[in-house]
C-alpha positions as CSV (number, residue, x, y, z in Angstrom):
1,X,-1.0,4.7,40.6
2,X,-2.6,3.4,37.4
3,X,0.8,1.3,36.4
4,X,4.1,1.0,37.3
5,X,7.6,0.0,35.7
6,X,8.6,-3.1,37.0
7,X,12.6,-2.9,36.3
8,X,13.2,-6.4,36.9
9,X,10.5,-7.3,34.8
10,X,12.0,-6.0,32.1
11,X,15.4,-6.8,32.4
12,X,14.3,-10.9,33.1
13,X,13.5,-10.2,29.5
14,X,16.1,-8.7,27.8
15,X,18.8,-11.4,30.0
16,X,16.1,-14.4,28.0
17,X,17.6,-12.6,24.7
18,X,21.6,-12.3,26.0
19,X,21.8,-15.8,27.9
20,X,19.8,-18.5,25.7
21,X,19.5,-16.6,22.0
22,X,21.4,-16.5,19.2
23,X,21.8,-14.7,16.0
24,X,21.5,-17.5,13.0
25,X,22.6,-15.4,9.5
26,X,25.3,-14.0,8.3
27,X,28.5,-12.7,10.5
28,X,26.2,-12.5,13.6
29,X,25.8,-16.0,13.6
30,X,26.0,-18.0,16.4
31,X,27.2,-15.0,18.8
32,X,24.4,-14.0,21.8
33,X,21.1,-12.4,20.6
34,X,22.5,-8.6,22.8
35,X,19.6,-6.6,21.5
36,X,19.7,-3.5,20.2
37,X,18.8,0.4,21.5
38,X,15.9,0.4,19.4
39,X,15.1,-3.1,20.1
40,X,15.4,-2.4,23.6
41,X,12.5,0.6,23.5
42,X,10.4,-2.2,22.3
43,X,10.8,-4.8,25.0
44,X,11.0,-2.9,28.1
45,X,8.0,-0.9,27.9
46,X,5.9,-4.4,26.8
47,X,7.4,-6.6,29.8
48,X,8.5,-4.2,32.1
49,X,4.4,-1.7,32.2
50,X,2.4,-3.0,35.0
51,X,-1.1,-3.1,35.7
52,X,-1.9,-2.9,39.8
53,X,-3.0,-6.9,39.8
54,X,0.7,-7.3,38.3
55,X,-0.3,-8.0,35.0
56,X,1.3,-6.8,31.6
57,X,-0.1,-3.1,30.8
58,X,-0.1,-4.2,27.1
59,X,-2.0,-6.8,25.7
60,X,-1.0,-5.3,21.6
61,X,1.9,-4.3,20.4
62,X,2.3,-3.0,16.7
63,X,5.6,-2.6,15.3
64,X,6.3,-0.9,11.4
65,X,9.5,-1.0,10.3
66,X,11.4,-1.3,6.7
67,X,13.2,-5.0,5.9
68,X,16.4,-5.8,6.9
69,X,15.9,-4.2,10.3
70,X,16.0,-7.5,12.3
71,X,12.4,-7.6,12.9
72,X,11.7,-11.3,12.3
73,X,14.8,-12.5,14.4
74,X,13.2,-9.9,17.6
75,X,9.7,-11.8,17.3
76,X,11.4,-14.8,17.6
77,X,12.9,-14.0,20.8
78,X,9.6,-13.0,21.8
79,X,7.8,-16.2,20.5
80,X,10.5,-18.3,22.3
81,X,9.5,-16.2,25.8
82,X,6.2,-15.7,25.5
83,X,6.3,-20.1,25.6
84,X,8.4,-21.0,28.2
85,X,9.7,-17.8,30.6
86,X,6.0,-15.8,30.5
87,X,5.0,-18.3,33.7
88,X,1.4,-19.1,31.6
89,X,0.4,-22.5,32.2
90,X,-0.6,-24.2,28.5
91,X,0.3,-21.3,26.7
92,X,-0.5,-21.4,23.1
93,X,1.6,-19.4,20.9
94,X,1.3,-18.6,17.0
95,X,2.7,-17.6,14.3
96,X,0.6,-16.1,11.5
97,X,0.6,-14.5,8.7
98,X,-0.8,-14.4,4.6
99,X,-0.4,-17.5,3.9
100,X,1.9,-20.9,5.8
101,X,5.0,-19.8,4.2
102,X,5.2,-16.4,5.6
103,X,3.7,-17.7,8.6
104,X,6.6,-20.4,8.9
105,X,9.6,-17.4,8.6
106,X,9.4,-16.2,11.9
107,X,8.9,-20.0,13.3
108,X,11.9,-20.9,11.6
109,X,13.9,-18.8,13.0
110,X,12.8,-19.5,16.6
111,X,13.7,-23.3,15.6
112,X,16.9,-22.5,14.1
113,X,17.3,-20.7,17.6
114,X,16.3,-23.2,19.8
115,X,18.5,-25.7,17.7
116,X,22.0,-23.4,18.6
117,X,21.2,-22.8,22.8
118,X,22.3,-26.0,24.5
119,X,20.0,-24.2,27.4
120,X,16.8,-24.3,25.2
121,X,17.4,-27.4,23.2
122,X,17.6,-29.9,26.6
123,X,13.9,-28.2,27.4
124,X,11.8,-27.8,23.9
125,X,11.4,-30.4,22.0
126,X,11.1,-29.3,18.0
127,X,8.6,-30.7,15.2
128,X,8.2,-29.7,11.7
129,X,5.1,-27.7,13.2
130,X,5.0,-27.0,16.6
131,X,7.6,-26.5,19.4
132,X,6.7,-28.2,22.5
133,X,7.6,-27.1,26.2
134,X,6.5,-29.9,27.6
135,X,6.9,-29.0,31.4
136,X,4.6,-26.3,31.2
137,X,1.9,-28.0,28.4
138,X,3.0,-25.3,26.0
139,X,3.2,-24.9,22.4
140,X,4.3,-22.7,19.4
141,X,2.8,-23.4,16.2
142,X,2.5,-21.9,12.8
143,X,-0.5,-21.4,11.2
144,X,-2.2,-21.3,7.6
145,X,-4.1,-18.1,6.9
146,X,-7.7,-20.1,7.1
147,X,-9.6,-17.7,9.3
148,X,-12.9,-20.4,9.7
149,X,-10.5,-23.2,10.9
150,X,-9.4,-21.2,14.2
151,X,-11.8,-20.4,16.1
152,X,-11.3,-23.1,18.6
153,X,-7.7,-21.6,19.4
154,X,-7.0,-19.9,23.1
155,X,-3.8,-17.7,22.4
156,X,-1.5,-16.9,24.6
157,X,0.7,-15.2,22.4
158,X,0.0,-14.1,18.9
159,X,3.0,-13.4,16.2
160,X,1.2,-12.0,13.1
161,X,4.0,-10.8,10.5
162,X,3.4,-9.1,7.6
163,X,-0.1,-7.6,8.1
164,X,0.0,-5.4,4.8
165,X,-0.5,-8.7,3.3
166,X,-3.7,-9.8,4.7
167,X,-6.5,-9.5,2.1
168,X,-9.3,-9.1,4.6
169,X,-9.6,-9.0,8.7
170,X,-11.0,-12.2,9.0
171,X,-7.8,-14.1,10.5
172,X,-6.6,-10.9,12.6
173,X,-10.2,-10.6,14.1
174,X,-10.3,-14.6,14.4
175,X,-6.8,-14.4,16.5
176,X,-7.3,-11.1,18.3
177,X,-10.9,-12.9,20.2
178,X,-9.5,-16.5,20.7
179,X,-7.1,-14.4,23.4
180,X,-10.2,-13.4,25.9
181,X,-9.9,-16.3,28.6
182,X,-6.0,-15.3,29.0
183,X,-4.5,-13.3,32.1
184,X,-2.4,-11.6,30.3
185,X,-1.8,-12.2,26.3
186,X,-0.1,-10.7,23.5
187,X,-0.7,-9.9,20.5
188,X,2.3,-8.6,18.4
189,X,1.8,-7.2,14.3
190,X,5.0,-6.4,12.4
191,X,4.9,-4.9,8.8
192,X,6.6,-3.1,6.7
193,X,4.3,-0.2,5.2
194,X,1.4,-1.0,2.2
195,X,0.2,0.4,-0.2
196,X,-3.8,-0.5,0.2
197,X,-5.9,2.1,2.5
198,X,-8.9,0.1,2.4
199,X,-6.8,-2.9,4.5
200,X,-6.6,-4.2,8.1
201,X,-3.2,-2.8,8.3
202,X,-3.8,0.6,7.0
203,X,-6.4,0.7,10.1
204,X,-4.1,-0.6,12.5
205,X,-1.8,2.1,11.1
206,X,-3.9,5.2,11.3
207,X,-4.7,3.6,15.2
208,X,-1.3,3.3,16.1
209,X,-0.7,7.3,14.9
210,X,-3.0,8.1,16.7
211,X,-2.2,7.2,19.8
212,X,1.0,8.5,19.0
213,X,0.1,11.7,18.9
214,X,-2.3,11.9,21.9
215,X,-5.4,11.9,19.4
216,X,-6.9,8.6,21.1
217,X,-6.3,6.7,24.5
218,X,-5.8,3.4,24.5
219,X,-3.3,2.0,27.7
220,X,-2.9,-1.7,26.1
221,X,-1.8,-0.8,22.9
222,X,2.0,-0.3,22.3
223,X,2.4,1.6,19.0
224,X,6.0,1.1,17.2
225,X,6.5,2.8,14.1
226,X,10.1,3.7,12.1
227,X,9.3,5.8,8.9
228,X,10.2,8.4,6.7
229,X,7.4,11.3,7.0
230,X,5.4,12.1,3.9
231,X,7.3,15.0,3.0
232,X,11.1,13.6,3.9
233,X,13.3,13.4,0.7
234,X,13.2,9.8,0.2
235,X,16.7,10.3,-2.0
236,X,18.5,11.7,1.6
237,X,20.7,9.2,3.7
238,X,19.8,11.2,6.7
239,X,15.8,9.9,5.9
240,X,17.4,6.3,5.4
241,X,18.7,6.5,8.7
242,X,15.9,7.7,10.4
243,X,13.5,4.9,8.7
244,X,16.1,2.4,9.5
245,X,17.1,1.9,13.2
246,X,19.3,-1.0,12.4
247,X,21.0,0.8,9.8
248,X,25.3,-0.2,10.5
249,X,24.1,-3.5,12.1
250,X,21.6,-5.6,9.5
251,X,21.8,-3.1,6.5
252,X,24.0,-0.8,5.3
253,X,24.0,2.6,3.9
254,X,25.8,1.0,0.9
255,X,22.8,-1.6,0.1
256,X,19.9,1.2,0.6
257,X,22.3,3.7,-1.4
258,X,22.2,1.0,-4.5
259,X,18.3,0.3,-3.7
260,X,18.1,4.0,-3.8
261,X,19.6,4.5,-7.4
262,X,17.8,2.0,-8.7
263,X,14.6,3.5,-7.6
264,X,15.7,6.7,-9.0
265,X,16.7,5.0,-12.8
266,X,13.1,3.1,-12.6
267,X,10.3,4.5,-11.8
268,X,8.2,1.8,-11.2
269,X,10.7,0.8,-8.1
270,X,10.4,4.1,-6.3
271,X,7.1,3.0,-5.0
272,X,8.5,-0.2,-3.7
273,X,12.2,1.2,-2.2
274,X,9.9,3.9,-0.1
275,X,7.5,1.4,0.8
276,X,10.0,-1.6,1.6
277,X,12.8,0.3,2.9
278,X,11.6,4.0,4.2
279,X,8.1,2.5,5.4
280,X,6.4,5.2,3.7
281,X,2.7,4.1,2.5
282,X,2.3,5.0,-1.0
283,X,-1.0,4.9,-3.2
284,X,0.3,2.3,-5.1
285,X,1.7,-1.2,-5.6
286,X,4.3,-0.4,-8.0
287,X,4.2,3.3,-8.9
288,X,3.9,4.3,-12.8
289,X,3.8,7.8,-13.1
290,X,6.5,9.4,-11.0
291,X,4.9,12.3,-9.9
292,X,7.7,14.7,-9.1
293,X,7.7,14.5,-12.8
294,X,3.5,14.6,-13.1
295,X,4.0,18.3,-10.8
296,X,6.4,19.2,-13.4
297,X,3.9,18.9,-16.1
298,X,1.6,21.3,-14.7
299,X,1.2,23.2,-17.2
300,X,-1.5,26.2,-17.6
301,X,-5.0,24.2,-19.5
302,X,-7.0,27.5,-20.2
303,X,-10.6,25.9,-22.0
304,X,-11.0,29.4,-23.2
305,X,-7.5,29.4,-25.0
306,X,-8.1,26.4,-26.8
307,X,-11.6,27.1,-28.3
308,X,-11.7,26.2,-32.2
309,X,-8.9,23.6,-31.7
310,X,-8.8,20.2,-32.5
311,X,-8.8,17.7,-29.9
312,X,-9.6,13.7,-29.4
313,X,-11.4,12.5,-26.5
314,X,-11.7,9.4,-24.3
315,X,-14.8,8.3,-22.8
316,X,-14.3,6.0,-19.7
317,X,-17.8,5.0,-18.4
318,X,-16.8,2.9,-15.8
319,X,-19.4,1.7,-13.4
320,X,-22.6,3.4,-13.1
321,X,-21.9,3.7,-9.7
322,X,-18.2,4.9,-9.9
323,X,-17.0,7.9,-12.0
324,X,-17.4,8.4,-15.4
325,X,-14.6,10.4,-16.6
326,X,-14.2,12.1,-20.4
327,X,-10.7,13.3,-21.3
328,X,-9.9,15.7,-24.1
329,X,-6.8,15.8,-25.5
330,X,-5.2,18.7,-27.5
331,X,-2.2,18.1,-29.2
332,X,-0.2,21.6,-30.0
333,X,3.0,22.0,-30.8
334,X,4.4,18.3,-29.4
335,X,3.0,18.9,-26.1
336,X,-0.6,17.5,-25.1
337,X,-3.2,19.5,-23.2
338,X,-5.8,17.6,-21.2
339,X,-9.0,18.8,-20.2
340,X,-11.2,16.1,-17.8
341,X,-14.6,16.1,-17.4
342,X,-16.0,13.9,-14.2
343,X,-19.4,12.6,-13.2
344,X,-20.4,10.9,-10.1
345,X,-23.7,9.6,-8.3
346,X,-24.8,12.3,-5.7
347,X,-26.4,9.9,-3.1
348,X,-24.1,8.8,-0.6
349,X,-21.4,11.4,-1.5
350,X,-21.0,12.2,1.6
351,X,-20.2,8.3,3.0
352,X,-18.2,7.7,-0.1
353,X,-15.6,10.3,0.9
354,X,-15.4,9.4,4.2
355,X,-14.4,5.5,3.2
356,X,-12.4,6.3,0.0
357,X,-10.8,9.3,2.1
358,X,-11.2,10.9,-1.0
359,X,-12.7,14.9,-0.9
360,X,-15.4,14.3,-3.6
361,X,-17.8,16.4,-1.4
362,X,-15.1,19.4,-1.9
363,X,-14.2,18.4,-5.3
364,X,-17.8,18.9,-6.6
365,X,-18.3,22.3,-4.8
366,X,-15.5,23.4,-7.0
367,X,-16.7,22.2,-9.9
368,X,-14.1,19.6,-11.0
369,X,-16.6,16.8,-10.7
370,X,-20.4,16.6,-11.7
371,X,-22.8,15.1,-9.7
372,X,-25.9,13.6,-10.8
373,X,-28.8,12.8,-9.2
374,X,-29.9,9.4,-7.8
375,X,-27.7,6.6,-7.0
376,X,-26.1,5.8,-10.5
377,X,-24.9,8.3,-12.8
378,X,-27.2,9.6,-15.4
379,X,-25.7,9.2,-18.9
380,X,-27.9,12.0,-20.4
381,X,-25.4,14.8,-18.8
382,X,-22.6,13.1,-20.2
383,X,-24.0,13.2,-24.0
384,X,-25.5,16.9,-23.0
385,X,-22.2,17.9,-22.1
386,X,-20.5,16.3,-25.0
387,X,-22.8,18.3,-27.3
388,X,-21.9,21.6,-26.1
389,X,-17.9,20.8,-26.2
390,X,-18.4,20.1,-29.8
391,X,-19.1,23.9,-30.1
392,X,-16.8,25.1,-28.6
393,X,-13.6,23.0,-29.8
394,X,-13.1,20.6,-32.7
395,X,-13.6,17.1,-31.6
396,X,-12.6,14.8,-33.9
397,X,-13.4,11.3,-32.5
398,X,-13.9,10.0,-29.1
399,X,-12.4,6.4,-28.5
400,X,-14.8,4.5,-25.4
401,X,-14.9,1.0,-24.3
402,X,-17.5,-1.2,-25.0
403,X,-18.5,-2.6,-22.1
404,X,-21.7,-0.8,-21.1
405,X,-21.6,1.4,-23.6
406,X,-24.0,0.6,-26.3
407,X,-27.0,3.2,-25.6
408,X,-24.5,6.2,-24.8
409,X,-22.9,5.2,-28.2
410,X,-25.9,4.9,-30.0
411,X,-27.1,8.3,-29.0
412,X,-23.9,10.1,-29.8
413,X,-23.7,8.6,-33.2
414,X,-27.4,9.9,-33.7
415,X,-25.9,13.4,-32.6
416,X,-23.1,13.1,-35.7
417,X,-20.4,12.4,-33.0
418,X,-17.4,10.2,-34.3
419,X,-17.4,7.5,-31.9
420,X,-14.4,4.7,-31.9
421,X,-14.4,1.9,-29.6
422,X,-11.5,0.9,-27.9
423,X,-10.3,-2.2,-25.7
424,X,-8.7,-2.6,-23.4
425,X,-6.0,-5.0,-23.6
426,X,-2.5,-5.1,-24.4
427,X,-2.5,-4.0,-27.8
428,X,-4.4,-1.6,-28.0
429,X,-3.4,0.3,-24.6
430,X,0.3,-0.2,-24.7
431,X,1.3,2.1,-27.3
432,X,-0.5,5.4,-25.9
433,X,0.7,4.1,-22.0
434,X,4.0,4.6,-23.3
435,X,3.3,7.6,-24.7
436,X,1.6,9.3,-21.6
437,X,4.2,8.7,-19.6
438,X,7.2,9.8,-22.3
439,X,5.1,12.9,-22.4
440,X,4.9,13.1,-18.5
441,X,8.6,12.7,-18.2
442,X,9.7,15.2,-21.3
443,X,7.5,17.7,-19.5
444,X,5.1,18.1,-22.5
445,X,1.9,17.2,-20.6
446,X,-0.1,19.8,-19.3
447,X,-2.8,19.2,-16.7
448,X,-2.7,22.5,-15.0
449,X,-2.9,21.0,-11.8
450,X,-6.1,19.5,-12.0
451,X,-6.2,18.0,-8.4
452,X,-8.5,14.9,-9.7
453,X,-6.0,14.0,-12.2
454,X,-3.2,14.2,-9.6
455,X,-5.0,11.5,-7.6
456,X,-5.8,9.2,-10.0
457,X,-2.3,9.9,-11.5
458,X,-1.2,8.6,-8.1
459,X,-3.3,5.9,-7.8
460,X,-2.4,4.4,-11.6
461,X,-0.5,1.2,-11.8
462,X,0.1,-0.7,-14.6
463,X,0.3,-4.5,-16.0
464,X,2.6,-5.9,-18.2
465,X,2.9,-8.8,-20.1
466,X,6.4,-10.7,-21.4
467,X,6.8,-8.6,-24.5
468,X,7.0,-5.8,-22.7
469,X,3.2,-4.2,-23.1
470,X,1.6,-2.2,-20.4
471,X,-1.5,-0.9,-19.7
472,X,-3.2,0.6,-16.7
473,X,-4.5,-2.2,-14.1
474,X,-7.8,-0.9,-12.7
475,X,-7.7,-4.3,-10.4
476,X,-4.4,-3.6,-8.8
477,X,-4.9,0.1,-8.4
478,X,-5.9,1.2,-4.7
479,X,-8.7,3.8,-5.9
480,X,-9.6,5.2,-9.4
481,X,-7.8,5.6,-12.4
482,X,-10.7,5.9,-14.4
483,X,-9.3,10.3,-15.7
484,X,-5.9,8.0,-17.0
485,X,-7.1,5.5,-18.9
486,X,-9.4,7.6,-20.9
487,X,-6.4,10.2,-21.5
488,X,-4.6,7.0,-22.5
489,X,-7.2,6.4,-24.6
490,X,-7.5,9.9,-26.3
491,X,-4.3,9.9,-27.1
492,X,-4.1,7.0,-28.7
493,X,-6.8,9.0,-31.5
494,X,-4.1,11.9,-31.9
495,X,-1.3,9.1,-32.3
496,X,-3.6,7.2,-35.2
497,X,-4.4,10.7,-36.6
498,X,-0.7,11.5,-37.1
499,X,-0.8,14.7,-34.0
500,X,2.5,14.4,-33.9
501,X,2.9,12.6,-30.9
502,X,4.2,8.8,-31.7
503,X,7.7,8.0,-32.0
504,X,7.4,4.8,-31.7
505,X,6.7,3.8,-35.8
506,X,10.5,5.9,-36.1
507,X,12.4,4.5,-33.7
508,X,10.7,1.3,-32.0
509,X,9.4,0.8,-28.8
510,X,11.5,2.3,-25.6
511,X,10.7,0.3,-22.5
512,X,10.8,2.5,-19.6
């Protein structure tokens, strides 16, 4: 037999939790850590699995679940056993995390444990660092999140909380090797869900799914995750309890029903209610558009159908590597049509999809992005196709941004073409943000479904400032944005040109 349950195993470890823990906040205070079903499908399977040589089967154990669940006071437990009842001689255990502070939650806890077992507190001795078990030469630390200052570590036990919050993989990959001359260590990630796909735990994410569903093998690795699927109604009580295992014990329907309200008044807090409390991972840090309301707006955007009509354009040239994207915007009767235009390099289009996980390959068989030759896009298609819009429709000015743009410009302006530039700070980008999204949720923008738009609809978060400004953040946005900000920037030419679009010189600015 490849492994085998060892009952006893796991029952010594549940018995650590009932006889020398306690709970240290609010009404569970002070009464016997008794740990929970859920908790429970956690710790057996990771002490009670056996390798033949007697060993632990799993050496990594990652666990998602929203806040408020209990997680940090579980990994303290384990922090606690995994230094004086795992039977390793100098085992090292450590916390980690982002940064000290978050490192030190988890570490706290295990103190402020330690501090209310008269069992524990007679055998550890406590520091403001490190928790000592002297009779075995074992220690618990916390760490700072300085990857180049560990490498001299030989981990026993690894806590790493948070991981959506690691900016690179340095630490976890620093950590994860410093356990190699160990029998039998442990490595245990908990997170809520993130919102960046290009991150350490967005890896460890897609690798714990799947081996969930059969897709890979890996016998070490324990994956633990508590989330509302994609397509769950993130408004349903039923979803909340799914996402939530410790829903009745260390949250209540009540709290999440108020978290959920809010999210549903403001939508810049849906993002962070799914992401916090249903573990869903969004596209986004804090989302902008809503966009059961962006589907609404879906309106039919025929380019036949609007030939001889005025319209106002954006020009976002982004990188020369990225994607250039051209916007026109057609204000008729109070509603706005968009029509994008999209150019991006053609060598490595191939690699770039498969590490933005973005279909570009697909998207430019279909025609709703241009790709130009070579490894940087060629501006010359952009101008070419600039001069055959102008026949077809009336295109009244076309607002760009200065950075890079001086030869485009120059050549437009040789053409005739009424080119404004535009930056892009607060005051100039706030007014037409505001309107973009009061047209998104009156319904009166149509993007007929454009599935480009869509994605950088999703992707768009914005900045403010203490006035109450916004405008779209490129830097905090997970992938492009670049089709937004040059509709934002189009409109703002019909809002100057009196379209019929501005309320905000009638009534004053209405902060969503």
């Amino acid at each position: 037999m490849k492994y085998h349950f060892d009952a006893k195993a796991a029952a010594k470890t549940e018995r650590f939790f009932e006889l020398y823990l306690t709970h240290i906040k609010g009404e569970w205070s002070g009464r016997p850590f008794v740990l929970e079903p859920w908790q429970k499908e956690i710790v057996h399977p990771l002490f009670g699995w056996k390798r033949p040589d007697g060993t632990r089967r799993y050496r990594t154990c990652y666990i998602e679940i929203p806040r408020k669940n209990g997680k940090s006071s579980l990994c303290a437990g384990l922090a606690l056993y995994l230094l004086m009842a795992d039977r390793e001689p100098s085992a090292e255990v450590y916390s980690a995390a982002a940064d000290r502070e978050q490192a030190s939650i988890i570490f706290d806890i295990a103190k402020n444990m330690v501090a209310l077992s008269p069992e524990l507190s007679v055998r550890l001795k406590m520091f403001r660092k490190v928790i000592a078990y002297d009779k075995a030469l074992s220690s618990y630390k916390t760490l700072s999140a300085d990857a180049y200052t560990k490498h001299g570590l030989n981990a026993h036990g690894i806590i790493f909380d948070e991981l959506h919050a690691q900016p690179n993989r340095e630490l976890w990959d620093v950590l994860a090797t410093s356990t190699g001359a160990r029998t039998q260590p442990l490595t245990v990630a908990i997170t809520t869900a993130g919102f960046d796909r290009n991150s350490i735990c967005w890896e460890m994410h897609e690798y714990a799914r799947r081996i969930k569903e059969g897709v890979i093998e890996d016998d070490s690795f324990l994956p633990v995750i508590y989330a509302a699927d994609e397509q769950d109604d993130w408004r349903s009580p039923a979803v909340w309890r799914k996402a939530n295992p410790n829903l009745g014990v260390s949250i209540s329907e009540d709290y999440l029903k108020r978290e959920c309200d809010k999210a549903g008044n403001i939508p810049a807090y849906e993002n962070t209610f799914r992401r916090l409390y249903l573990n869903q991972w969004t596209q986004q840090e804090s989302r902008w558009i809503p966009m059961s309301a962006w589907e609404l707006c879906g309106g039919a955007v025929i380019a036949d159908m609007l030939k001889g009509k005025p319209c106002y354009a954006g020009l976002d040239l982004s990188s020369t590597t990225d994607i250039t994207a051209l916007v026109l915007a057609f204000p008729i009767d109070g509603a706005v049509k968009l029509l994008p235009f999209f150019w991006i390099p053609a060598d490595n289009l191939h690699e770039r999809s498969n590490h933005d996980h973005v279909p570009y390959e697909l998207w430019v068989k279909q025609g709703l992005i241009n790709a130009t030759a070579g490894n940087v896009i060629d501006y010359g298609f952009i101008v070419a196709k600039i001069t055959e819009l102008r026949k077809q429709y009336v295109l009244k000015e076309i607002a760009f941004d200065r950075w890079g743009a001086a030869k485009i410009v120059q050549e437009l302006e040789e053409l005739g073409v009424t080119v404004v530039p535009f930056g892009q700070g607060f005051a100039s980008m706030s007014g037409p943000s505001k309107e973009l999204l009061r047209l998104v949720l009156a319904g009166k923008l149509h993007h007929g479904g454009n599935p480009v738009m869509r994605w950088m609809a999703d992707n768009a978060v914005v900045k403010s400032d203490p006035s109450g400004n916004i405008k779209p953040d490129k830097s905090k946005s997970t992938n492009r944005i670049d089709g937004i900000v040059a509709a934002v920037m189009a409109l703002d030419r019909a809002m100057r040109h009196g379209a019929g679009l501005s309320v905000y010189e009638n009534r004053g600015v209405v902060i969503l």
